[in-house]
C-alpha positions in Angstrom: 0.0 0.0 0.0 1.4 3.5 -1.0 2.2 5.7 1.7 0.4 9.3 1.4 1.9 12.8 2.9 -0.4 15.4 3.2 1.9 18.8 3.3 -0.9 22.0 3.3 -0.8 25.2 4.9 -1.9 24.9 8.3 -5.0 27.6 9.0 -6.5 29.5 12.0 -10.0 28.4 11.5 -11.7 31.2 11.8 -13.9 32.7 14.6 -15.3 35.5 12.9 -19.5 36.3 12.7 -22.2 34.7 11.4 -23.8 36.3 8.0 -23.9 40.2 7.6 -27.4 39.1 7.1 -27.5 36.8 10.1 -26.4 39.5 12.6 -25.7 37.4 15.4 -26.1 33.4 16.1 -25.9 32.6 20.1 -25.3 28.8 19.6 -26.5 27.1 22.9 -22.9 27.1 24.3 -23.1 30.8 24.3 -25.5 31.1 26.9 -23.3 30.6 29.6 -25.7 32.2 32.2 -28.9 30.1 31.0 -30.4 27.4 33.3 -33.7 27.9 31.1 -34.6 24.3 29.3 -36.9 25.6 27.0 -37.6 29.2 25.5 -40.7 30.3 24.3 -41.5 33.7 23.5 -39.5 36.8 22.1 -39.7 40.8 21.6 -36.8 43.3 20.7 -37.2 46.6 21.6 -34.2 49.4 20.4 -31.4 47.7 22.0 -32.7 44.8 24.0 -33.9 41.3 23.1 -36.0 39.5 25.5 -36.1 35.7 25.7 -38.7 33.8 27.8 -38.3 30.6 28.9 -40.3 28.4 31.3 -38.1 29.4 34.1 -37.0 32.5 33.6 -36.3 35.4 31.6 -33.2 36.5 29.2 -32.6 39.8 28.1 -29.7 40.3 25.1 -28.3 42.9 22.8 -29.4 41.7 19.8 -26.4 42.8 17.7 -23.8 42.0 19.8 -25.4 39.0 21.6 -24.0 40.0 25.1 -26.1 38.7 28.1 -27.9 41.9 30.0 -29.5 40.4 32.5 -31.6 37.2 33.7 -35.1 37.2 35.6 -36.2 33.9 37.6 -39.4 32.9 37.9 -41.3 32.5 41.4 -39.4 30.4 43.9 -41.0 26.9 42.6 -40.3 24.8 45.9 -42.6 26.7 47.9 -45.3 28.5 45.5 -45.3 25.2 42.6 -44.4 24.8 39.4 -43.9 28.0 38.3 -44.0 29.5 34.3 -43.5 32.7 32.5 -47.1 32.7 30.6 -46.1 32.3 26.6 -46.2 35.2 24.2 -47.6 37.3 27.7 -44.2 39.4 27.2 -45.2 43.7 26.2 -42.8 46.3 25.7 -42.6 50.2 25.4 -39.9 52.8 25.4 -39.5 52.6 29.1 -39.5 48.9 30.2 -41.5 45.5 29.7 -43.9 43.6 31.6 -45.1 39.7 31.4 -47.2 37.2 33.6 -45.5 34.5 35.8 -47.9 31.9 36.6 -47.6 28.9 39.1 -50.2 26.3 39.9 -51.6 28.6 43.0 -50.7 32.0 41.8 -50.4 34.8 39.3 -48.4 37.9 39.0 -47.8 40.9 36.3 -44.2 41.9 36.7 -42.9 45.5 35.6 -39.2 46.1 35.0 -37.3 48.7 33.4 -35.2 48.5 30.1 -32.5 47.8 32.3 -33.7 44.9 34.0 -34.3 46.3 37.3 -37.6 45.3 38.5 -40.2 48.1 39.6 -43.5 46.4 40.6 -45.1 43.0 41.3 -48.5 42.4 41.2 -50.2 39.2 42.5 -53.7 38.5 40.9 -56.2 37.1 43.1 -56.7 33.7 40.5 -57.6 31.0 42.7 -57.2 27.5 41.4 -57.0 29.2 38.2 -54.1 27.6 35.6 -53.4 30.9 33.0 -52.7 29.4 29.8 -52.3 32.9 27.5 -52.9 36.4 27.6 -53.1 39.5 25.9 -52.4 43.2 26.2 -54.0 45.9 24.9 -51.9 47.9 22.2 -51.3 51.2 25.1 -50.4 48.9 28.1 -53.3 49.7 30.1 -55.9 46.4 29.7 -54.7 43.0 30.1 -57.0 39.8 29.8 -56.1 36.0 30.9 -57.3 33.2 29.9 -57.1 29.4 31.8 -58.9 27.1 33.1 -60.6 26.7 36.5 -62.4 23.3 37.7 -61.5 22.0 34.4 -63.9 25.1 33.0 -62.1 28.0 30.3 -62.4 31.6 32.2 -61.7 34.5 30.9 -60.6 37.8 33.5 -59.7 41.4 32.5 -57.2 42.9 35.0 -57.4 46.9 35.4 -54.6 47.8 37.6 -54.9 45.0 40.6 -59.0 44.4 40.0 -60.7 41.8 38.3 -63.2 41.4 36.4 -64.4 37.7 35.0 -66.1 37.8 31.9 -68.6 34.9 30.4 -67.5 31.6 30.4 -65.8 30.8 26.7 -67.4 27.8 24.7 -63.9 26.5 24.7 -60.4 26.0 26.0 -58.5 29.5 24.7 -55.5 29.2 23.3 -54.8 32.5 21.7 -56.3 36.2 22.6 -55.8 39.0 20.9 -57.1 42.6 22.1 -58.2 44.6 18.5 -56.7 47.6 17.6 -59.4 50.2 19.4 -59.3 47.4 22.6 -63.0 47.1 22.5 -63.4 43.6 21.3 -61.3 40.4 22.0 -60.7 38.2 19.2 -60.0 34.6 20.4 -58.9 31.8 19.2 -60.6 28.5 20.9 -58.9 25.1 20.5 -61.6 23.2 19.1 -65.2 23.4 17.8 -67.0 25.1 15.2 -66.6 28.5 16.5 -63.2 28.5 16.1 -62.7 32.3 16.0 -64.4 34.6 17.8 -65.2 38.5 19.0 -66.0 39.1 22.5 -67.3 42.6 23.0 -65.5 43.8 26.3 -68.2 46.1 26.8 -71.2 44.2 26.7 -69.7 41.0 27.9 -71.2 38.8 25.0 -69.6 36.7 22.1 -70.5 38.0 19.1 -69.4 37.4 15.4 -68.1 33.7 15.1 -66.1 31.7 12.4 -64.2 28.8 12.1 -66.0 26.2 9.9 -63.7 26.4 7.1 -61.0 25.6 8.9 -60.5 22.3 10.9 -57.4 23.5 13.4 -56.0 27.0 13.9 -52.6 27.4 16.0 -51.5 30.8 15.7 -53.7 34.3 15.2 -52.0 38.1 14.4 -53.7 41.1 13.7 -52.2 43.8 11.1 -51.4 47.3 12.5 -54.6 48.5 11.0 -56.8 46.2 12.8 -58.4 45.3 9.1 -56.8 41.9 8.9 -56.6 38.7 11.4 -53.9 36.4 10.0 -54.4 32.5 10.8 -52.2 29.4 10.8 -53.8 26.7 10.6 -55.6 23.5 8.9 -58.0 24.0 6.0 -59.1 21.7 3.6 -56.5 19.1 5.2 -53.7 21.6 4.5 -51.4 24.1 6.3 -52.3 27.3 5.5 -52.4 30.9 6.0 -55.4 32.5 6.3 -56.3 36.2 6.2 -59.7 37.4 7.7 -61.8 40.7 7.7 -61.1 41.3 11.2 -65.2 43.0 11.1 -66.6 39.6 9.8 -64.4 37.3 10.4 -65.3 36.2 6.9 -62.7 34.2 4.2 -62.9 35.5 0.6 -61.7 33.8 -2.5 -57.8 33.8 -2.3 -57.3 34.2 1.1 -56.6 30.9 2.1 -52.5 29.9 0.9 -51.5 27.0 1.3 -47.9 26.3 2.7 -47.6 23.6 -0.3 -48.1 26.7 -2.6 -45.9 29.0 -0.8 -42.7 26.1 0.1 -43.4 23.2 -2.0 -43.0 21.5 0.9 -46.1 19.8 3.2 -45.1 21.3 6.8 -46.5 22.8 9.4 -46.6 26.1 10.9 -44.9 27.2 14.6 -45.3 30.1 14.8 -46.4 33.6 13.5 -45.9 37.4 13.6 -47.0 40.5 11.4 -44.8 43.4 10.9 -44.8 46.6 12.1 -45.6 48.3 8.8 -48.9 45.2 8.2 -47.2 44.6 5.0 -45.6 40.9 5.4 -46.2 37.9 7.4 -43.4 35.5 9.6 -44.1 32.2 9.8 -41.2 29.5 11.6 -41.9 26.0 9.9 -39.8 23.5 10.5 -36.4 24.6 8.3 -36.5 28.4 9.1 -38.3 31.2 8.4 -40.9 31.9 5.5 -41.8 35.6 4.8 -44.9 36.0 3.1 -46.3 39.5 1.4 -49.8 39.9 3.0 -51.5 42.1 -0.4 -49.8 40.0 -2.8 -50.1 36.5 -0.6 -47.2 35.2 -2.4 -43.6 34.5 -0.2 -40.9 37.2 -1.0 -38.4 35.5 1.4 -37.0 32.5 3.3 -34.3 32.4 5.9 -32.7 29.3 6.8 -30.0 28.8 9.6 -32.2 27.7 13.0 -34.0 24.4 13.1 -37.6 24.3 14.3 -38.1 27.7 15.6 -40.7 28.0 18.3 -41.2 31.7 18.1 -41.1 34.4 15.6 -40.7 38.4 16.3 -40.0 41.8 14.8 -38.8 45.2 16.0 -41.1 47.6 16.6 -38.7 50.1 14.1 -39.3 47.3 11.6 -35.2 47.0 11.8 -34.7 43.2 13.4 -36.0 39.9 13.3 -35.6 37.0 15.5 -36.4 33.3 16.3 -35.7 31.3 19.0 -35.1 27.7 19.4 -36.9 25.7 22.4 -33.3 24.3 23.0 -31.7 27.6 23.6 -30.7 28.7 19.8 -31.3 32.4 18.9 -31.1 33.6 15.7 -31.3 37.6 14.7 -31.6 39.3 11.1 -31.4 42.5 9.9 -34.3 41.8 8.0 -34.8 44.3 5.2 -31.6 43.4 4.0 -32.6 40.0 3.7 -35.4 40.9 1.5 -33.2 42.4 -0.7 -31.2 39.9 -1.0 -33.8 37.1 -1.4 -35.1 38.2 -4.3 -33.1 38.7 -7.7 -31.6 41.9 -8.2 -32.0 40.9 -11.7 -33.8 38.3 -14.5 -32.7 38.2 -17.9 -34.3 36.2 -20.2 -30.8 35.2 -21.7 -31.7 31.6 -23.4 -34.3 29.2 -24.7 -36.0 26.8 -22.2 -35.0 23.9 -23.1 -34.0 20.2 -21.6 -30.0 21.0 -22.2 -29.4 22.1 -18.3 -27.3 25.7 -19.1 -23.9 26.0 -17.6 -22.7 29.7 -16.8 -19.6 31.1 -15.4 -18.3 34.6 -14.5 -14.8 36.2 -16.0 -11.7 36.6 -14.2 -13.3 40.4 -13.7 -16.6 40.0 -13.5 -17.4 41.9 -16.0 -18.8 38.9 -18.6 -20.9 35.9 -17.7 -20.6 33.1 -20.1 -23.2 31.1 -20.9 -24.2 27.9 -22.8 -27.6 27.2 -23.6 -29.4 24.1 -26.4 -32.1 22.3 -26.6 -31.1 18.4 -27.0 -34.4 17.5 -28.1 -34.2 19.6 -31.0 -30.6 18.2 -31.6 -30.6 17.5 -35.6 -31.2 21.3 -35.7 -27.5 22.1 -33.8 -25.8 19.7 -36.6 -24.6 22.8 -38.5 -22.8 24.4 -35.5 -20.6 26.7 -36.2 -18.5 29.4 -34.1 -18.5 33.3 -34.6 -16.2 35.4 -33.2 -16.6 39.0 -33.5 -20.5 39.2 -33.9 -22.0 41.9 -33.3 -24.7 41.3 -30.6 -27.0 43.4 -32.6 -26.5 41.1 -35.9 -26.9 38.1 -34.2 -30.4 39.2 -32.6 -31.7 40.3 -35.7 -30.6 37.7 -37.3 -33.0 35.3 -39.3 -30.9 32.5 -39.6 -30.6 32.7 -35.2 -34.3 34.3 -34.3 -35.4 31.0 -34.7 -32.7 29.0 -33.5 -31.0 29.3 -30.1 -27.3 30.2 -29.8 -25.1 28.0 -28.1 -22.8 30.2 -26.1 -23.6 34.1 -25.3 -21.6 36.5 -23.2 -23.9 38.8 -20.8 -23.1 41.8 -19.2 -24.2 41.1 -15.9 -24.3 44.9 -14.9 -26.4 46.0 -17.4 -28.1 42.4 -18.4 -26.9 43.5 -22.4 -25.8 40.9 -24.6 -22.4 41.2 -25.0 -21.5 38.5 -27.8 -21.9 35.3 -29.2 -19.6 33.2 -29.5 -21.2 30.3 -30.8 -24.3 29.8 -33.6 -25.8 27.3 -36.1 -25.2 30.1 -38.5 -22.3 30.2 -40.8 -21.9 33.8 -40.1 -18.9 35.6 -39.3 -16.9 32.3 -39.8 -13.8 32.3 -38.8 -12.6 28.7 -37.7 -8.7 27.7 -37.3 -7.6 24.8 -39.8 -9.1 21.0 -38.7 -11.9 22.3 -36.7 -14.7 22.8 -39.1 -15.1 18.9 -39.2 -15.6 19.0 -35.6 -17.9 22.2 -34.7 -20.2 21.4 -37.5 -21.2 18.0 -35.3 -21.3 19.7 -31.6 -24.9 19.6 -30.8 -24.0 21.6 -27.0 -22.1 22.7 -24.7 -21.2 21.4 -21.3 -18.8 22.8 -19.3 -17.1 26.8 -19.1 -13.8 28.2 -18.3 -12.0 31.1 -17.9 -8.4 32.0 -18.5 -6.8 33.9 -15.1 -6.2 36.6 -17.4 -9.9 36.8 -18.6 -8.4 36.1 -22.7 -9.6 33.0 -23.5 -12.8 30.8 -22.5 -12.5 27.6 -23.0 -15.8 24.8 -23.4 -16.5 21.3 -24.1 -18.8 20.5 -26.7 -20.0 16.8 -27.2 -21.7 15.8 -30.1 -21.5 11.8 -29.0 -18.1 12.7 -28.4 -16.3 15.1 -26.2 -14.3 18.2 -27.8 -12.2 21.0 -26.1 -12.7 24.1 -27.9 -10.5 27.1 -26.5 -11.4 30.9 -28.1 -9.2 34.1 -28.3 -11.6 36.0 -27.1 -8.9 39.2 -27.6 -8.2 38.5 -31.2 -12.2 37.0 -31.9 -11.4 33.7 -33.1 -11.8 30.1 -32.1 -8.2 29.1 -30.9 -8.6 25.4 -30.9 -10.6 22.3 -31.2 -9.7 19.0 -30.2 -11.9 15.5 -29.8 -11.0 13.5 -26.7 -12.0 9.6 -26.1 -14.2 9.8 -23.0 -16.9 11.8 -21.3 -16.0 15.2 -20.0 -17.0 16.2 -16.7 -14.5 19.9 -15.5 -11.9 21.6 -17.3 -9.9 24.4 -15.8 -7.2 27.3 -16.5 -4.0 26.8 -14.0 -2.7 29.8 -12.5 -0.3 30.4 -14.8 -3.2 30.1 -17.5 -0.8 28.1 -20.1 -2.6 24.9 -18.9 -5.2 23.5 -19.7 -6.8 20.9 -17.4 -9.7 18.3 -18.9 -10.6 15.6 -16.0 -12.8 12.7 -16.4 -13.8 9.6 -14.1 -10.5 7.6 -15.8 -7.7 10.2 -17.5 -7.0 13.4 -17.4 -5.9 15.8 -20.6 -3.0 18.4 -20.1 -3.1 21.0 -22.7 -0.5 23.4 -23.6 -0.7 26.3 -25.2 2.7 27.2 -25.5 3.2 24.0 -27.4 0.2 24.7 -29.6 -2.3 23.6 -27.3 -0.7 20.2 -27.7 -2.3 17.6 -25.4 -1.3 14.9 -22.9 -2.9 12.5 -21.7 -2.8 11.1 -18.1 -4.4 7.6 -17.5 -2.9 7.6 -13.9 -4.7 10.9 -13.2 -8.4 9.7 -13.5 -10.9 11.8 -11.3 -14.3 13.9 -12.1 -13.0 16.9 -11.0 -9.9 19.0 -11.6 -9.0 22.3 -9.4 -5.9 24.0 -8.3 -4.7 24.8 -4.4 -5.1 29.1 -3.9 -1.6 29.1 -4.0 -1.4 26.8 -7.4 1.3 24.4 -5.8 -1.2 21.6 -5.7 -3.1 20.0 -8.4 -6.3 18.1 -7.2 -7.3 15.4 -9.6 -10.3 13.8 -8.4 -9.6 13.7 -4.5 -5.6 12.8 -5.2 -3.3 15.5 -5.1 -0.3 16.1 -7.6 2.6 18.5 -7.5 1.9 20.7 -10.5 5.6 20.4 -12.1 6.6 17.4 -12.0 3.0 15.6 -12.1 4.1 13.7 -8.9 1.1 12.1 -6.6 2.0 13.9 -3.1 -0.8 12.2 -1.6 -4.7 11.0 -1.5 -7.3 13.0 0.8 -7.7 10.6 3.4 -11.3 9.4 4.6 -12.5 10.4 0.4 -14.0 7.1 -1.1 -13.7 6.5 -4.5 -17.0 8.4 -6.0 -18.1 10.3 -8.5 -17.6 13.6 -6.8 -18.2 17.0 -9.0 -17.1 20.6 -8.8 -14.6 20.2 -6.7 -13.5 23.3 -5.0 -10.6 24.2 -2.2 -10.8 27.1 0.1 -8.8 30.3 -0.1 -6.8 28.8 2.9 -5.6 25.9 1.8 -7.3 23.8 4.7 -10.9 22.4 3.0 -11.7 20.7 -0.4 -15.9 20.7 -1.2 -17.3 18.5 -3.4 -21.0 16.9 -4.0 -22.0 13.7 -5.3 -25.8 13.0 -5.7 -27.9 14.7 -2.6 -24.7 15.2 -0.2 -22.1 18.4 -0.2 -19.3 17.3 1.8 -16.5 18.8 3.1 -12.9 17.6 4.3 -10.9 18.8 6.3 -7.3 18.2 4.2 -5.5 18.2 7.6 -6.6 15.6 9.1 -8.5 13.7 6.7 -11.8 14.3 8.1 -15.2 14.4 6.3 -16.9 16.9 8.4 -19.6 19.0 6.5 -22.1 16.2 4.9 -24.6 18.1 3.9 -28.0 16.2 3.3 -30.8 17.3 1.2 -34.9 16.4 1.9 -38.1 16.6 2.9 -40.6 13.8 4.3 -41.7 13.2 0.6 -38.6 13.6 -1.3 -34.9 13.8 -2.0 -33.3 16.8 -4.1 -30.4 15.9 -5.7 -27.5 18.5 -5.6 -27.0 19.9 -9.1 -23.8 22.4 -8.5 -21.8 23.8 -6.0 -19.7 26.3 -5.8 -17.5 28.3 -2.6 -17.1 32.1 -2.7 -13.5 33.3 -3.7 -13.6 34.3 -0.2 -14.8 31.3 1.3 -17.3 32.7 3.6 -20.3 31.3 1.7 -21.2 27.4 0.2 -23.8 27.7 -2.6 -25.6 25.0 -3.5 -28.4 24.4 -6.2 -31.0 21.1 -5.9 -33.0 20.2 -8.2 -36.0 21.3 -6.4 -35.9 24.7 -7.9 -33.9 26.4 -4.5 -30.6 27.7 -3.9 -29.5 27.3 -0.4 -26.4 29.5 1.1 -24.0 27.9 3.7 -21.9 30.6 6.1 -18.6 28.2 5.7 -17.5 29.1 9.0 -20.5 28.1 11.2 -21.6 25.1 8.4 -24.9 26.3 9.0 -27.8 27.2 6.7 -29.1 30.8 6.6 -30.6 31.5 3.6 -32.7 29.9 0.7 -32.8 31.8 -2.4 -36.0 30.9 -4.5 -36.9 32.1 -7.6 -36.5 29.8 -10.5 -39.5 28.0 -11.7 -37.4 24.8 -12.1 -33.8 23.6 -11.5 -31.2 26.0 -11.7 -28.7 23.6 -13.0 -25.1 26.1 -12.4 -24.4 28.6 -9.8 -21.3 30.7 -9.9 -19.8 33.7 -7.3 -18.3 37.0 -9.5 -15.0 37.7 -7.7 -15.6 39.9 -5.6 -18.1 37.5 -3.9 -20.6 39.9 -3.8 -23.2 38.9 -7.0 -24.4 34.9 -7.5 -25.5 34.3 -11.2 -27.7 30.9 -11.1 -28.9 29.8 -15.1 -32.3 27.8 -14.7 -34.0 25.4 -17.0 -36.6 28.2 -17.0 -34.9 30.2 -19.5 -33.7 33.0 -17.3 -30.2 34.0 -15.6 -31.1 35.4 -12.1 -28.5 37.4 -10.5 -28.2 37.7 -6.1 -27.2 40.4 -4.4 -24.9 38.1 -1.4 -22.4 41.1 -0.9 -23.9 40.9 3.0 -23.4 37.1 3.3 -20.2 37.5 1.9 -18.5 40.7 3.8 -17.0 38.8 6.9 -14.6 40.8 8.8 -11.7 39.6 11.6 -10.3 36.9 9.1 -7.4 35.3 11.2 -3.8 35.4 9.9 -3.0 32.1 8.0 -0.5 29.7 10.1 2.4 28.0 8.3 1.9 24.8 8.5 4.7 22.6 10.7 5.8 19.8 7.9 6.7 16.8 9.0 10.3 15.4 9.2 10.6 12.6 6.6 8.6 13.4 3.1 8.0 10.6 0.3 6.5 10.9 -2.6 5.5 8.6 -5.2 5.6 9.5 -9.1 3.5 8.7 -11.2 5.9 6.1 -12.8 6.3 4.2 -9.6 9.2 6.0 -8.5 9.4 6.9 -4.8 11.4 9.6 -3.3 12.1 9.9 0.0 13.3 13.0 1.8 14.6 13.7 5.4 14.9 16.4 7.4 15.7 17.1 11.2 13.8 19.8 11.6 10.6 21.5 10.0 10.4 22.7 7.3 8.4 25.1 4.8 6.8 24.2 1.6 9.5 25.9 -0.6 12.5 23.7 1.4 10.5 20.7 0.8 10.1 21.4 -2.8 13.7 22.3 -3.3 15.0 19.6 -1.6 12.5 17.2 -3.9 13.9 19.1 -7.0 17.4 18.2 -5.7 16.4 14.7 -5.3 14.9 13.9 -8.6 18.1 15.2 -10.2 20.2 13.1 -8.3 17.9 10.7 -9.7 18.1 11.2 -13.0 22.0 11.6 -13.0 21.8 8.0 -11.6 20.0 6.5 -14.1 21.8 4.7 -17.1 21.2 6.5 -20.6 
C-alpha cells in the first residue's frame, strides 16, 4: 500500500460572525448564564432582546449578543411549578412587563429596560391555571385566559381588580385585544366557533367563524386592525389564512397553502406580522418563510435555526428574531434580507430547453458566459458553427438565429446587455482555425465553461456523441482550438499560470498546452471527475488525489475520500478544505486531518433533491448549493450552518457561480432565465485570522506517477518551498543515476 503525505498550509479556522445578514447566532454554548430548558416567546425593543423561557427570563443585545441580564421565575419549591405565561411578554420605550404563573398563583411583573424590576402584582386567581394572555396595544388592559375546575375563564385585569367575563365555549389558546381594545378576538382550540369576537363592553360573544378551517394554531392582527392572520388547517392543508377582522369572513384567495408557498407539506410554529402590516413571519420546520400579506405570495426565506418555536420583529421594523426551544437564537437584519432574497436581476438570456445551461463569471466579473441548447431539438444544432466578432446586434436580428438558439452568449451582468456570441448554427462571421470545421459542425451543446486567469480566453467542451475541447481568443475573436478526446468530459480548468489546460474525467485526465500549440497529454494515472488547483497553485487536485503541479508527482490522497463520482470540486482560499458533491450530499474535508466533516444532506418527508452544483465564494465565507427542487440554499462556511434559501426559479437551476468579488451569484435555470443575487452581505465577513504555516513533517516521500518513490529527510521543520527544493534536488540526483 502506497504511503500518502499530506503537506498543506496549516490555518486558523476562523472565529469571525455569522452572515452580515445573520447579525448574530448565540449557539447554545453561548449562553453561559442560561439554566432555562426551554424558551418560548420573544420581543426586541431598540437595543434589547428578551427571551422567555419556562423558568426565567433573558434579556440580550441583539447585535452583539451580550447577556444583559436574567429574571427567575417565582421560587418553585414553595409556590409550585412556576412559568413565564407564553407570548404574555409587552414592551414600550420605558420597560416591559409579562405574567409569571404557578399552579396557586399569578403575577404581572414590571421592569425597566435595564432589568431592574419596579413592581409585582399578584392576581387574586384562585385555582386558576393561566394558559395565555393578551395586552392591549397602550399597556393599560390586560385579559387572561385558563382554566378553573376544568372550566375556560376568561378575566380582564385593570390595575390589581378583576373582572371575569362569560364563560368561553372552549379552551383558549390565543387572545388578541383589536386595535381600538373594545373587542377580543380569540382563538378557541376546538369546535366550530373556532374564531371569535367578545365585546369587552357588553360582555357577549359576538361574530363567530371557524368552519372552514378544521385546526388554527396561531392568530395576528395587522397594525390597521383590518386583517386577522391565521395558521392553521384548512381543507386538510397548512395554510395561511387572512380574515376581515369585522366579519371574520374568508374570501376567494385568502386561504395559501404552505404547499403553494414552500413546495414542501409542513406545518406552521409560529407567526408574527410586521410593524408596517405589509408581510407575514411564519417559523416552519427549516426556518423562516416571509410572506407578502396584499400579494399573498412569499418574498423571502431564511434558513439557519431548526424548528423555531417563536417568531418576532422590532417595533422600528429593523430586526427579526427566532428562537429555538433548546436555547438557539437567531437575529436578522431583515430588510436586508429581503433584498437579498429576491433577484436583483432576471434576464431572459436563453431558450428553455431540456440541455441544463452552464454559466460562469470572467476573471473580472465583467462577462458571464453562458451555454444554452435544446437536446431535443438536436438535428437542428448539426450545423454548428462558431463566430467570433459578432456583433450582438447582428446576431439578434438575425433570421438565420431568431429562430434558432445560440449555443454560447456573453452577458453583461451589470447592465443584463448581450455582449456577444460566441457560438451559432449560423455560418456567419466564420472564422474557424484549420481541422476544426469537421468537428464544430457536429457539436450539438455545450457542457462545461472556463476562464483563463487573465480573462483572454474561455474555453468549453462540446459533445456531439463525443467530447471536444474548444479554446477561443476571445482578444483577437477567433476560435483558438478544437480538439476530440476519447471519454466523457466532466470539468476543465485554467491553471494559474493560464498556459494549462486541465480536462478531467472519471478515468484520465488531458493536459493541454498552449505554448506547445495547445498540444495535449494525456494522463491515465490521473483519472478523477473533478480538476481544481490549491489558492496558492502548488497543488493540483485530480479527483480527490493531489499532484505537484511540475513534476505531475502524486504527493498524496485525501484521506477518509472514497472513490465516488464527486463533482465541482473546489478548495478554500486557505488551503485547509476541499468541497465536493455527489448525488444529494455536499461534503467537506478537512485536508489536515482527513476528516469528512460537513455532509450536507438534502430532503423533505416526501422527497430527496439531488445537488445539481456547488460552488465556494473566492472568499470562502459562503457554500452555494443548487438542488433540483428549484432552490438555492447559502451555507456561512464558518458556522456550516444554513441561513438562507434563495427561490426564484421556476425549475432547477442547474449552475451557480460567485463574481469575484463574492458579492453577485448568477444561477442559469432550466426556466430560460439567468437570475443574478445580491450576497455582498453574506459574503463581507470581517476579523479573518492570519494564516498559520503549517509545521511539515520530518521525513517526506512521494510517489511518481511512474512508480518512482522519493524519500526526503529532514531534522527539523520545514516550509513548503525547502521541501520542494530539496525534492527538485532529489529527482536530479535521480536522473544523473540512471543509465542513458
Amino acid at each position: 500500500m502506497r504511503q500518502m503525505i499530506c503537506f498543506l498550509v496549516l490555518v486558523t479556522l476562523l472565529s469571525a460572525p455569522a452572515f452580515g445578514q445573520l447579525v448574530h447566532r448565540l449557539a447554545p454554548e453561548s449562553w453561559v448564564h442560561s439554566r432555562s430548558d426551554n424558551y418560548h416567546s420573544v420581543k426586541i425593543m431598540d437595543d434589547l432582546m428578551l427571551v422567555a423561557g419556562k423558568t426565567q427570563l433573558d434579556g440580550w443585545n441583539p447585535i452583539t449578543g451580550e447577556a444583559k441580564f436574567q429574571i427567575p421565575v417565582a421560587d418553585t419549591k414553595s409556590r409550585g411549578e412556576g412559568s413565564i405565561v407564553p407570548h404574555s411578554i409587552w414592551t414600550s420605550s420605558h420597560g416591559f412587563r409579562f405574567v409569571e404563573a404557578t399552579r396557586n398563583a399569578t403575577t404581572i411583573r414590571q421592569f425597566e429596560a435595564s432589568g431592574l424590576e419596579q413592581t409585582s402584582i399578584p392576581l387574586d386567581l384562585e385555582n386558576v391555571y393561566v394558559s395565555c394572555v393578551a395586552w392591549s396595544h397602550d399597556g393599560t388592559q390586560l385579559a387572561l385566559a385558563g382554566i378553573r375546575n376544568d372550566q375556560p375563564v376568561i378575566f380582564l385585569v385593570f390595575g390589581d381588580r378583576l373582572q371575569e367575563l362569560p364563560e368561553p365555549k372552549g379552551k383558549i389558546i390565543q387572545m388578541l385585544f383589536t386595535s381600538d381594545s373594545r373587542q377580543l378576538i380569540l382563538l378557541s382550540e376546538n369546535g366550530p366557533d373556532l374564531i371569535s369576537l367578545l365585546d369587552l363592553a357588553t360582555g357577549q360573544i359576538g361574530k363567530t367563524s371557524g368552519a372552514f378551517i378544521s385546526r388554527a394554531r396561531f392568530i395576528d392582527l395587522t397594525p390597521d386592525g383590518r386583517t386577522i392572520v391565521v395558521a392553521g388547517i384548512a381543507n386538510k392543508k397548512s395554510s395561511l389564512l387572512f380574515l376581515n377582522s369585522q366579519t371574520l369572513r374568508l374570501t376567494e384567495g385568502d386561504q395559501v397553502t404552505m404547499q403553494e408557498l414552500i413546495n414542501e407539506p409542513v406545518d406552521i410554529n409560529s407567526l408574527a406580522v410586521s410593524a408596517d402590516g405589509k408581510l407575514v413571519i411564519a417559523s416552519i420546520d427549516e426556518g423562516v418563510i416571509i410572506v407578502d400579506i396584499e400579494s399573498r405570495t412569499k418574498v423571502g426565506e431564511l434558513r439557519g435555526i431548526m424548528y423555531p418555536d417563536a417568531v418576532a420583529v422590532s417595533n422600528d421594523g429593523e430586526w427579526l428574531a427566532s428562537v429555538h426551544s433548546r436555547k438557539q437564537v437567531a437575529v436578522w437584519q431583515w430588510k436586508t434580507v429581503l433584498k437579498e432574497l429576491m433577484p436583483i436581476k432576471t434576464l431572459n438570456s436563453h431558450p428553455v430547453g431540456d440541455r441544463k445551461p452552464q454559466l460562469r463569471f470572467s476573471p473580472t466579473g465583467s462577462l458571464l458566459a453562458l451555454t444554452c441548447a435544446n437536446e431535443s431539438q438536436s438535428d437542428e444544432y448539426n450545423d454548428l458553427a462558431v463566430v467570433a466578432g459578432a456583433a450582438a446586434d447582428d446576431m439578434a436580428t438575425s433570421s438565420e438565429t431568431k429562430s434558432q438558439p445560440v449555443a454560447i452568449i456573453l452577458i453583461d451582468p451589470m447592465s443584463g446587455d448581450l455582449s456577444g456570441v460566441l457560438a451559432t448554427n449560423s455560418y456567419q462571421h466564420l472564422n474557424l482555425p484549420s481541422r476544426s470545421t469537421e468537428y464544430v459542425k457536429t457539436i450539438k451543446y455545450f457542457t462545461n465553461l472556463a476562464f483563463s486567469p487573465d480573462g483572454k480566453r474561455l474555453a468549453a467542451g462540446g459533445s456531439s456523441g463525443y467530447s471536444h475541447v474548444l479554446v477561443w481568443d476571445l482578444q483577437q475573436q477567433q476560435l483558438e482550438h478544437v480538439e476530440k478526446i476519447s471519454g466523457d468530459m466532466d470539468e476543465l480548468t485554467f491553471d494559474p499560470t493560464g498556459r494549462f489546460l486541465w480536462v478531467a474525467d472519471y478515468y484520465q485526465s488531458f493536459n493541454f498546452d498552449s505554448q506547445q500549440g495547445w498540444k495535449a497529454t494525456e494522463l491515465k494515472e490521473m483519472g478523477g471527475s473533478t480538476v481544481d488547483f490549491s489558492p496558492d497553485g502548488q497543488q493540483l487536485f485530480v479527483g480527490l488525489t493531489v499532484f505537484n503541479p511540475k513534476t505531475l508527482a502524486e504527493l498524496y490522497k485525501v484521506p477518509n475520500s472514497q472513490s465516488k463520482h464527486f463533482r465541482r470540486l473546489s478548495c478554500d482560499s486557505t488551503g485547509r478544505y476541499a468541497y465536493a458533491f455527489y448525488e444529494q450530499k455536499v461534503l467537506r474535508w478537512d485536508l489536515e486531518n482527513g476528516v469528512t466533516d460537513m455532509p450536507l444532506v438534502f430532503h423533505n418527508e416526501s422527497s430527496r433533491a439531488e445537488v445539481l452544483d456547488c460552488v465556494l465564494s473566492p472568499n470562502s465565507q459562503v457554500l452555494a448549493v443548487s438542488t433540483d427542487d428549484a432552490k438555492i440554499r447559502l451555507w456561512n462556511t464558518a458556522t456550516c450552518q444554513l441561513v438562507v434559501t434563495l427561490v426564484g426559479h421556476e425549475g432547477p437551476a442547474n449552475s451557480i457561480d460567485f463574481s469575484p468579488d463574492s458579492n453577485t451569484l448568477a444561477s442559469a435555470g432550466i426556466d430560460g432565465t439567468t437570475r443574478l443575487w445580491n450576497v455582498q452581505p453574506l459574503t463581507s465577513l470581517s476579523g479573518a485570522a492570519p494564516i498559520a504555516p503549517r509545521k511539515l513533517p520530518t521525513n517526506v516521500v512521494y510517489h511518481l506517477s511512474d512508480g518512482v518513490t522519493v524519500k526526503v529527510v529532514f531534522d527539523r521543520h520545514v516550509s513548503q518551498g525547502e521541501v520542494e527544493s530539496a525534492l527538485e534536488a532529489a529527482l536530479q540526483q535521480l536522473r544523473s543515476q540512471t543509465p542513458k
